[in-house]
N, C-alpha and C positions, 0 to 999 in steps of 0.2 A: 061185533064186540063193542062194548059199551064204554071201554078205556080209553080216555082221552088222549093218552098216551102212548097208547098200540101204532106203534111204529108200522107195521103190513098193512093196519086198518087206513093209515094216512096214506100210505103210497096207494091203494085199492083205489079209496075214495080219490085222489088224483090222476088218477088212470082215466076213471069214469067223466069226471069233470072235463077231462082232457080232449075224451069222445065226443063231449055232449059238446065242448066247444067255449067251455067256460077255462080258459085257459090261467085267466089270472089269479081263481081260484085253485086251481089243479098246482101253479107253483108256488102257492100260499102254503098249501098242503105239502110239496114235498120239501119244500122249504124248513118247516117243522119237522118233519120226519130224518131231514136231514142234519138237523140241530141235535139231533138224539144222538146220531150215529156218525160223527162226520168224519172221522176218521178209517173209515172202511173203502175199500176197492168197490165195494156192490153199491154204497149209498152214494161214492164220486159216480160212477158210470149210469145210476138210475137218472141225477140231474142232465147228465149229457143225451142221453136218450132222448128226455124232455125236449133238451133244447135243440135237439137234432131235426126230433119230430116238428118245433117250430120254427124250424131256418133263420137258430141262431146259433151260427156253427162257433163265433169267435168265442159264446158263452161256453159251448159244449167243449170245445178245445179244451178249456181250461179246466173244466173238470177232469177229463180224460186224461191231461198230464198228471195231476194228480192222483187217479186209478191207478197208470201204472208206475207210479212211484209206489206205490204199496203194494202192486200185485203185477208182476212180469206175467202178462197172458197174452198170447196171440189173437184173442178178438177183439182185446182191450185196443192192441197195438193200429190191429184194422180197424177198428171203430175212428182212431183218433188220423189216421191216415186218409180214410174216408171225408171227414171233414177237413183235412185238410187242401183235398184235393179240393174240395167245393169251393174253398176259398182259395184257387189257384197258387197257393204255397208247395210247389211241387217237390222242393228236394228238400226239403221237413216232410214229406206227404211219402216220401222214396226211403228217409230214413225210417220211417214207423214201419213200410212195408218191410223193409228189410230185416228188422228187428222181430217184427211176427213173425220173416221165416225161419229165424237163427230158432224161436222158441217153437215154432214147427216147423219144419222144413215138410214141402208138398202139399201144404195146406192148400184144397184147391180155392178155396173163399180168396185167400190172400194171394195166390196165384192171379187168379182171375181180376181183382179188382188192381192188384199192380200193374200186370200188363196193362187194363184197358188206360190208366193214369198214365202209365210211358205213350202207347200211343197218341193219344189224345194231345199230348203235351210236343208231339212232333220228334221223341225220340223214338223212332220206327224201327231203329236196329234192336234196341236194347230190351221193345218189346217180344218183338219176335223171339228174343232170347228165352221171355218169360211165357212167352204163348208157347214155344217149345217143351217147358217144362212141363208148364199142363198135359201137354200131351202126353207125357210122360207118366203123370198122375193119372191119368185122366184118357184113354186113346182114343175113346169114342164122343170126344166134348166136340158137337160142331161149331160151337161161337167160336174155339180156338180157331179152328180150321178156316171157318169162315174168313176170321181177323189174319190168317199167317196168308190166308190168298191174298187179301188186300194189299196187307202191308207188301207184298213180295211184286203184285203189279206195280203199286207207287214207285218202287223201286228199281220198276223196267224188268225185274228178272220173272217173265211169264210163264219159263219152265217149270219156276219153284213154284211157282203161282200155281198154274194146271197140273199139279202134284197134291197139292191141298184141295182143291177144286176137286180134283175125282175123287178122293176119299170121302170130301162131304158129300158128294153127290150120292157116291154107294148108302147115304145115312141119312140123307137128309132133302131128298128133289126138291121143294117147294125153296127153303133156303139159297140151295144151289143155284135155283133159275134166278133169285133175285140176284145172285151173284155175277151169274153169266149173263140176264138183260144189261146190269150196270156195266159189264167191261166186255160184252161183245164177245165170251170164250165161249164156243162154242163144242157140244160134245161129238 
């Protein structure tokens, strides 16, 4: 399109610049493109993307607060929880996940990426809570499984542990073995 104007044409052409590696042009570009339209849920979350893609999550946050000030979505909510976990802000990173699950509840994206935040963050119980639910969602996900053995060894209780342990294993041996080299359970 030959319209200097064409808002799809400028994020396209950003995209591409984005690939090739020319990054300063690529936010020149959606920089304009976002001058057009800046009041939109789609034109906040395209710069956040950007700058996600560039690991610059404090820039990306701030778009994404703004996305879901205009648009209550669940991937907006995980989007902006995501970065925030990157930037170790864990209960602003706890509030977003939570809010993506109010606007879906069982989302397994937002399942998944909350637990692994709680974990990570050394709340072991509260993940397990949320690796539970997956399960729930989800019966045959063996990262949960994997993660509920874990968390459940850390915690001394090896019963619960070789409870998740053999259902990965019915699903998953090669997983399982790395499970069982690391803490010695043996089938």
């Amino acid at each position: 399109n030959s319209n200097p104007n064409d808002i799809e044409a400028k994020k396209y052409l950003a995209k591409l610049y984005q690939f090739t590696g020319d990054i300063a042009q690529s936010e020149k570009l959606l920089y304009e493109a976002f001058k057009q339209a800046p009041e939109t849920a789609e034109s906040n979350n395209e710069l956040s993307v950007f700058y996600t893609y560039s690991r610059r999550y404090d820039i990306a946050i701030k778009y994404l607060r703004r996305a879901v000030e205009l648009k209550k979505h669940h991937i907006l909510y995980l989007s902006l929880a995501n970065n925030l976990t990157k930037l170790g802000r864990t209960n602003e990173a706890i509030e977003a996940y939570q809010k993506a699950l109010e606007i879906k509840p069982g989302s397994q994206y937002v399942l998944k990426f909350y637990a692994e935040a709680l974990r990570d963050t050394g709340k072991k119980r509260d993940a397990i809570g949320i690796y539970k639910q997956l399960l729930e969602v989800e019966p045959n996900n063996t990262a949960a499984m994997f993660n509920l053995s874990l968390l459940y060894l850390y915690l001394l209780d090896k019963p619960t542990a070789q409870v998740y342990y053999e259902r990965l294993l019915k699903l998953d041996k090669n997983l399982a073995r790395n499970l069982s080299w690391i803490f010695r359970i043996k089938k």
